[in-house]
PASEBA-1860 file (N, C-alpha, C; in nm, 3 decimals):
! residues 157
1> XXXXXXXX> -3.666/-8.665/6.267/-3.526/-8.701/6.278/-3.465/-8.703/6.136 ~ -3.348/-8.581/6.122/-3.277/-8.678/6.029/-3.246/-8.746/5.968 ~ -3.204/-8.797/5.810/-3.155/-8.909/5.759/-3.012/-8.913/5.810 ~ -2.930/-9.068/5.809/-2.790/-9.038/5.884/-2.712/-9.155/5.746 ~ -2.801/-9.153/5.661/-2.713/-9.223/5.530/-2.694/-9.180/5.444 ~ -2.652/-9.007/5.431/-2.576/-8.916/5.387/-2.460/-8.961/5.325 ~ -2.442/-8.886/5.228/-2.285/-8.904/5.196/-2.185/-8.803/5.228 ~ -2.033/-8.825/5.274/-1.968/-8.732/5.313/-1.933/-8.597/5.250
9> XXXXXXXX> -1.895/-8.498/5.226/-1.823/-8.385/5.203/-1.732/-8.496/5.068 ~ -1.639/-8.542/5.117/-1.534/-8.580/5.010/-1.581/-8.669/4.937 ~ -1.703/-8.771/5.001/-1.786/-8.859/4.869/-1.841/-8.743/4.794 ~ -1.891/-8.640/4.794/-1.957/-8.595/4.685/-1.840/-8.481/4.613 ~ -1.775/-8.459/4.675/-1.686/-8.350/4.582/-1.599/-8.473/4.499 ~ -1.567/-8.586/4.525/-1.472/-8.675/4.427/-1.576/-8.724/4.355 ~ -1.719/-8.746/4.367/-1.816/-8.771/4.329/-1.837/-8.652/4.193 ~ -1.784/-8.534/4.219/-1.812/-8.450/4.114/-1.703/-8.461/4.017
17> XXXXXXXX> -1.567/-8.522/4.056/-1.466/-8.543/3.998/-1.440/-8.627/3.920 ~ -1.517/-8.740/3.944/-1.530/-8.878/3.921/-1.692/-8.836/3.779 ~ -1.757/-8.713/3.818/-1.864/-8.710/3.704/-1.793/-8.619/3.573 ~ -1.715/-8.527/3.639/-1.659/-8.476/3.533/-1.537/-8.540/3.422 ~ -1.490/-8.618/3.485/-1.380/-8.754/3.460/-1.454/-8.748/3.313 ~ -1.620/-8.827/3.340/-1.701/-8.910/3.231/-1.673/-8.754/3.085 ~ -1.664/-8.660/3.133/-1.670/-8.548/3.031/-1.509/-8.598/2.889 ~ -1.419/-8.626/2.947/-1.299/-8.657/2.903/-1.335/-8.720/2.777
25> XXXXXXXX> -1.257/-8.733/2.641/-1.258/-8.797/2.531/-1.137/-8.908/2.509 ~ -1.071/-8.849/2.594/-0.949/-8.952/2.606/-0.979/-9.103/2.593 ~ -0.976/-9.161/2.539/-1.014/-9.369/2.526/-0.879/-9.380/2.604 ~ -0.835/-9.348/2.633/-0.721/-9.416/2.750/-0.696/-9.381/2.938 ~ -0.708/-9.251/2.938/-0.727/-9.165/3.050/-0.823/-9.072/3.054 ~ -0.912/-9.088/3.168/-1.018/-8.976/3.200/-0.958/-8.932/3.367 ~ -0.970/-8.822/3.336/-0.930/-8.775/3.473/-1.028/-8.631/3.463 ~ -1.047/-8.614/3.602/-1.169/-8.533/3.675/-1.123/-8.476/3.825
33> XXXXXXXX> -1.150/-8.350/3.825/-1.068/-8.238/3.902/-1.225/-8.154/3.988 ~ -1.210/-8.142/4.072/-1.283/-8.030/4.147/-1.251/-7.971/4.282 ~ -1.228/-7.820/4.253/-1.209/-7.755/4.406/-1.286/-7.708/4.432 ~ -1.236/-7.725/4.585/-1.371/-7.650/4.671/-1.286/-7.535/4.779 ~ -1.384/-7.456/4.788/-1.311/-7.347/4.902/-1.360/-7.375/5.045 ~ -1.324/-7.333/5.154/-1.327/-7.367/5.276/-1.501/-7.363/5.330 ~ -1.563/-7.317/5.243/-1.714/-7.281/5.303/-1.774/-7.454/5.225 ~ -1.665/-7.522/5.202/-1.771/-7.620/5.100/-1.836/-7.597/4.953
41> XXXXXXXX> -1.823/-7.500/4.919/-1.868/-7.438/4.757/-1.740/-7.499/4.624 ~ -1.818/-7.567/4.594/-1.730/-7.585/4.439/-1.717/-7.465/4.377 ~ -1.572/-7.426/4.330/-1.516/-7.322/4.284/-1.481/-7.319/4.156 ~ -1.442/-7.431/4.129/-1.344/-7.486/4.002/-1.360/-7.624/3.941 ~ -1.424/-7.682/3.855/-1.442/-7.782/3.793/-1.357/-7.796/3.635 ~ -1.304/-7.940/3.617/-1.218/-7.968/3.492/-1.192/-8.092/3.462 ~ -1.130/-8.133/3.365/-1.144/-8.260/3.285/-1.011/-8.241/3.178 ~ -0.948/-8.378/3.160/-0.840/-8.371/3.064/-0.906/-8.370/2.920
49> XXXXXXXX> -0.859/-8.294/2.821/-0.907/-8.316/2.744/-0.810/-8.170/2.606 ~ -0.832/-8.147/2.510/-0.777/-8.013/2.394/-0.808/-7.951/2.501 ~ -0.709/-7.812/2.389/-0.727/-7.672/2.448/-0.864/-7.624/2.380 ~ -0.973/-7.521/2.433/-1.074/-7.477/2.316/-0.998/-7.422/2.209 ~ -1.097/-7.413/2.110/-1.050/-7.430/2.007/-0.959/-7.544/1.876 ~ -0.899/-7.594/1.950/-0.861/-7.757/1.871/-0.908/-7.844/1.869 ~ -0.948/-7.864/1.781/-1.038/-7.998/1.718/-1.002/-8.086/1.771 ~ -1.106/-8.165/1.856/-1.063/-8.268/1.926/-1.063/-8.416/1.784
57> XXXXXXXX> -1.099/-8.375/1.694/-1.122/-8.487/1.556/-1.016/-8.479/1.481 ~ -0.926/-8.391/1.486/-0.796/-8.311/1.391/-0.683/-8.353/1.476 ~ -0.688/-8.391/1.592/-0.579/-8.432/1.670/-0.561/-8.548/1.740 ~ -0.432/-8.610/1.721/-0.438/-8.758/1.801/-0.493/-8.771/1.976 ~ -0.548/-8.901/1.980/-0.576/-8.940/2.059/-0.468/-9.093/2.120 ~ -0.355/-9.087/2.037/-0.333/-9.199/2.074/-0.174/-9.147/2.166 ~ -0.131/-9.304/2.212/0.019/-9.240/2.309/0.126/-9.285/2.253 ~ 0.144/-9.292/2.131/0.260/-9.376/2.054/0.374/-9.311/2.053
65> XXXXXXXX> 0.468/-9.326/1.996/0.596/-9.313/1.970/0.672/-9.170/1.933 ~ 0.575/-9.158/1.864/0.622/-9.009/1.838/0.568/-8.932/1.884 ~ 0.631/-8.818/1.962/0.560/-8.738/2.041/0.443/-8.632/2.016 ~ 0.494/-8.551/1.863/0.407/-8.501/1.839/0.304/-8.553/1.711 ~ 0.261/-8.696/1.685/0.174/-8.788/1.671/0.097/-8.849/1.817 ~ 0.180/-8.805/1.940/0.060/-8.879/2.022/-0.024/-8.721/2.103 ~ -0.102/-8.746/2.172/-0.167/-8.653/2.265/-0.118/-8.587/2.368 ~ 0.039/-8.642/2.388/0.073/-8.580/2.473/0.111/-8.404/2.490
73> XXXXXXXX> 0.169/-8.376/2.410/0.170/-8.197/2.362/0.040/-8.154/2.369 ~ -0.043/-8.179/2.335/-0.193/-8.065/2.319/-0.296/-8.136/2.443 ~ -0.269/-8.214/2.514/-0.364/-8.245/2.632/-0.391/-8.139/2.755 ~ -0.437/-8.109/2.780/-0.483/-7.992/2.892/-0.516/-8.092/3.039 ~ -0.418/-8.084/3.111/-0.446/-8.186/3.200/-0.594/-8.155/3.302 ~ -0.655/-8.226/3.378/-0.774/-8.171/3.474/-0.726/-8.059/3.527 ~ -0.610/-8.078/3.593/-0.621/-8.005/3.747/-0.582/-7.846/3.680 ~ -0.522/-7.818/3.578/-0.508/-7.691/3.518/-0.636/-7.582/3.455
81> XXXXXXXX> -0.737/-7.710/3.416/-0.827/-7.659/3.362/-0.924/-7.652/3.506 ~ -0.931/-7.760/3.597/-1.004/-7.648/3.712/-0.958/-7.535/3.772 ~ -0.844/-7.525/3.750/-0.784/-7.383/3.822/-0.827/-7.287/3.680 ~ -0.819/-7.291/3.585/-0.867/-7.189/3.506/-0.980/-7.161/3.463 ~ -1.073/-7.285/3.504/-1.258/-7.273/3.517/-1.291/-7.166/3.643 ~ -1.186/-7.137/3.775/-1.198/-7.097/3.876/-1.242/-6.955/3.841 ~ -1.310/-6.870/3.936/-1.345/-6.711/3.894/-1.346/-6.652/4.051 ~ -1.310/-6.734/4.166/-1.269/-6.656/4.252/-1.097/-6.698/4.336
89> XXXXXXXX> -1.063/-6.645/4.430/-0.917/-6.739/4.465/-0.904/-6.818/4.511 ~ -0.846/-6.920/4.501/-0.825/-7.068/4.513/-0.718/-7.078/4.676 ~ -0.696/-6.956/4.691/-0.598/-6.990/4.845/-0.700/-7.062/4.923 ~ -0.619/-7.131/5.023/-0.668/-7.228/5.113/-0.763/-7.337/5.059 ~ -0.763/-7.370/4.917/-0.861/-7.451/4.905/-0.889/-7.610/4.892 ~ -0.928/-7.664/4.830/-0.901/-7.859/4.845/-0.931/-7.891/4.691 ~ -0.859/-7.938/4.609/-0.846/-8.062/4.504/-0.885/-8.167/4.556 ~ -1.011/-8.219/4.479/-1.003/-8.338/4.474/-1.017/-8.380/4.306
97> XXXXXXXX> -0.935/-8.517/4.294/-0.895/-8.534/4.188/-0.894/-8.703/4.124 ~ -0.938/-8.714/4.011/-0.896/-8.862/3.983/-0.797/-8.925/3.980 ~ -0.678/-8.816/3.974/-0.552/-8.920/3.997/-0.419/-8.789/3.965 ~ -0.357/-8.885/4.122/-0.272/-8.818/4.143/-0.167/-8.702/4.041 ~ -0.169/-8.576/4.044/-0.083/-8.514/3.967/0.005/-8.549/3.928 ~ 0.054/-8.501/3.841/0.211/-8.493/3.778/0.274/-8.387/3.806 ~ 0.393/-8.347/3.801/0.515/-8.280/3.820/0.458/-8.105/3.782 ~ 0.409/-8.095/3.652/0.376/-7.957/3.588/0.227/-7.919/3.661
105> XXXXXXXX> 0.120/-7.995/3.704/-0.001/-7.963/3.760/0.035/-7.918/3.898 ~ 0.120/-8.012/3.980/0.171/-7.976/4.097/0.233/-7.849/4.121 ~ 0.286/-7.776/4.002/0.326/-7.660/4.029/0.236/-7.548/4.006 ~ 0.155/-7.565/3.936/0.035/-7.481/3.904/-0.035/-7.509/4.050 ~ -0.082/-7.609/4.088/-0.156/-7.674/4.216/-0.104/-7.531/4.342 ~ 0.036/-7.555/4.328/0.077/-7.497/4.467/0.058/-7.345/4.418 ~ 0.134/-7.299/4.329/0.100/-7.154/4.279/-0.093/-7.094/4.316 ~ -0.147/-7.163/4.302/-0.267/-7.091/4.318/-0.309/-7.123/4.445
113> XXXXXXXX> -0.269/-7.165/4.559/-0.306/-7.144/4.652/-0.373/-7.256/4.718 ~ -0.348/-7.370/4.665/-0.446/-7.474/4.693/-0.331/-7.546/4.808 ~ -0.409/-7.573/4.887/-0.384/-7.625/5.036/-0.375/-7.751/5.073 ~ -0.464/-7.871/5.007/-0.500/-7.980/5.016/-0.528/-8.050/4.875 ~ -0.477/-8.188/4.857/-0.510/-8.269/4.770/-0.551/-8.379/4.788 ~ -0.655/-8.436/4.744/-0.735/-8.552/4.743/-0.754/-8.623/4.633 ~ -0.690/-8.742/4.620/-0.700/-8.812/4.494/-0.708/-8.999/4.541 ~ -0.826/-8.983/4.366/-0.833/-9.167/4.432/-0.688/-9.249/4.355
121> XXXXXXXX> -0.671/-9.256/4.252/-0.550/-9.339/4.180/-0.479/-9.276/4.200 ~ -0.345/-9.377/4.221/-0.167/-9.336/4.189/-0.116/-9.417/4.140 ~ -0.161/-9.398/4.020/-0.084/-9.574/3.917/0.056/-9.497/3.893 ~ 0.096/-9.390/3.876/0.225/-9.334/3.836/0.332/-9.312/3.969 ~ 0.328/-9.396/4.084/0.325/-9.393/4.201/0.521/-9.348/4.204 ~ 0.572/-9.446/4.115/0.692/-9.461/4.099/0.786/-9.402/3.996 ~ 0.725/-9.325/3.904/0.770/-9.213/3.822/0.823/-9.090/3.873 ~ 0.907/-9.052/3.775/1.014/-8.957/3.840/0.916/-8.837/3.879
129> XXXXXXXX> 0.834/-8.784/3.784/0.766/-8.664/3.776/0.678/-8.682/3.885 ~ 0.619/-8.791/3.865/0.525/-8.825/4.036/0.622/-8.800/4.186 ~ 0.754/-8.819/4.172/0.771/-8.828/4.278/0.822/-8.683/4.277 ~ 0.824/-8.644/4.149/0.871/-8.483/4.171/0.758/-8.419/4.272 ~ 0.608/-8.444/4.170/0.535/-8.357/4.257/0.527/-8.381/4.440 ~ 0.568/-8.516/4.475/0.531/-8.536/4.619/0.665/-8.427/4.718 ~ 0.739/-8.438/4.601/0.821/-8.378/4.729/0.802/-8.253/4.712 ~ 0.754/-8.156/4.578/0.703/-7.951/4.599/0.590/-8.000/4.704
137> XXXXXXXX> 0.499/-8.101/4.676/0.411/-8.074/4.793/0.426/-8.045/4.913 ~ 0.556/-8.143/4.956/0.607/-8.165/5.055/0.640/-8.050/5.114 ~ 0.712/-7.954/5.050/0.812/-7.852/5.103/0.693/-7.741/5.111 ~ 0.593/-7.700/5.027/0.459/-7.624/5.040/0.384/-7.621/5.144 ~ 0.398/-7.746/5.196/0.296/-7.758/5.278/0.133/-7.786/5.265 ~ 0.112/-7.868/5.132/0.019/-7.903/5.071/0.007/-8.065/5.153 ~ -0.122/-8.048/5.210/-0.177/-8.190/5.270/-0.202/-8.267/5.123 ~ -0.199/-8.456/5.141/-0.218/-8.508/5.074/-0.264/-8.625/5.131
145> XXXXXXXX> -0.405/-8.685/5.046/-0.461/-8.788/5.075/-0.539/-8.873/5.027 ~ -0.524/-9.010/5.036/-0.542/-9.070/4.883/-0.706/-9.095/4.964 ~ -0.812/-9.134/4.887/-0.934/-9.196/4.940/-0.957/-9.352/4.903 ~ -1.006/-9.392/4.966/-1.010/-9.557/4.885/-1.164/-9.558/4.823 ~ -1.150/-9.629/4.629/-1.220/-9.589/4.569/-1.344/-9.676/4.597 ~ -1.347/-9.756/4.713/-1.462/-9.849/4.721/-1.548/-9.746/4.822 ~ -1.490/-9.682/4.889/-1.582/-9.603/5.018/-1.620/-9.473/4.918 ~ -1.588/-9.454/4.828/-1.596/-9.341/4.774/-1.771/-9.328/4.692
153> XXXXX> -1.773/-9.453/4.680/-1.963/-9.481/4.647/-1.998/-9.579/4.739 ~ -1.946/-9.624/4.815/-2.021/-9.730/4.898/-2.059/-9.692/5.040 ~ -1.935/-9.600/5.106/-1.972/-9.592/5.279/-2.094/-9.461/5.271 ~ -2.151/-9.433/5.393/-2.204/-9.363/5.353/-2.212/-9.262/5.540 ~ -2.205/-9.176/5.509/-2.163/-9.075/5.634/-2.083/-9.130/5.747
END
């Protein structure tokens, strides 16, 4: 017989999201991205973090005041860099993600074909750009669904 204390499909793909997260250098935000295509195969794995090539030691890490003193300009968000880790097409496929997109990922998100999003945090729940992305989702036709982060290592099939 069987083991039946498996973990689900979406525990282990946010599970991969949640490992790639740990890849991030960010001391403030780690975020962790992985798609999968309809057969279940991870396609695309990513992490916020520089573009290659820029010194992640030569460039701020912090979120202060001035824009181009903080990280915000040269950060490569997750969900861009799993779509460009990708090497086959991403139509019909599923994001899962550490936390909910922003406005510019969401448009990349829908452009490549991705079908479904799965994310555990939405601390930016109430931001303009957050609510930008809910409503392209909206009109795309991109499913969305948050997971709760306690079942996400605890339930088990």
């Amino acid at each position: 017989m069987k083991r039946t204390d498996y973990i689900s499909w979406d525990q282990y793909f946010m599970g991969v999201a949640l490992l790639s997260a740990m890849r991030s250098k960010d001391p403030s935000t780690q975020v962790g991205a992985c798609i999968v295509n309809e057969e279940q195969r991870i396609i695309g794995i990513g992490y916020n973090g520089f573009p290659v090539g820029v010194e992640d030691d030569e460039f701020p890490w912090e979120n202060g005041d001035n824009w181009l003193e903080s990280k915000y300009p040269y950060v490569v968000h997750a969900e861009p860099n799993a779509i460009l880790n990708a090497t086959v097409s991403l139509k019909n496929a599923r994001l899962y993600v550490t936390l909910f997109p922003c406005n510019e990922c969401a448009k990349l998100i829908i452009q490549s074909g991705i079908k479904e999003l799965i994310f555990l945090e939405d601390k930016y729940h109430d931001m303009d750009s957050f609510k930008a992305s809910r409503k392209m989702f909206e009109a795309a036709g991109v499913k969305m669904r948050q997971m709760d982060p306690i079942k996400v290592m605890m339930d088990r099939a």
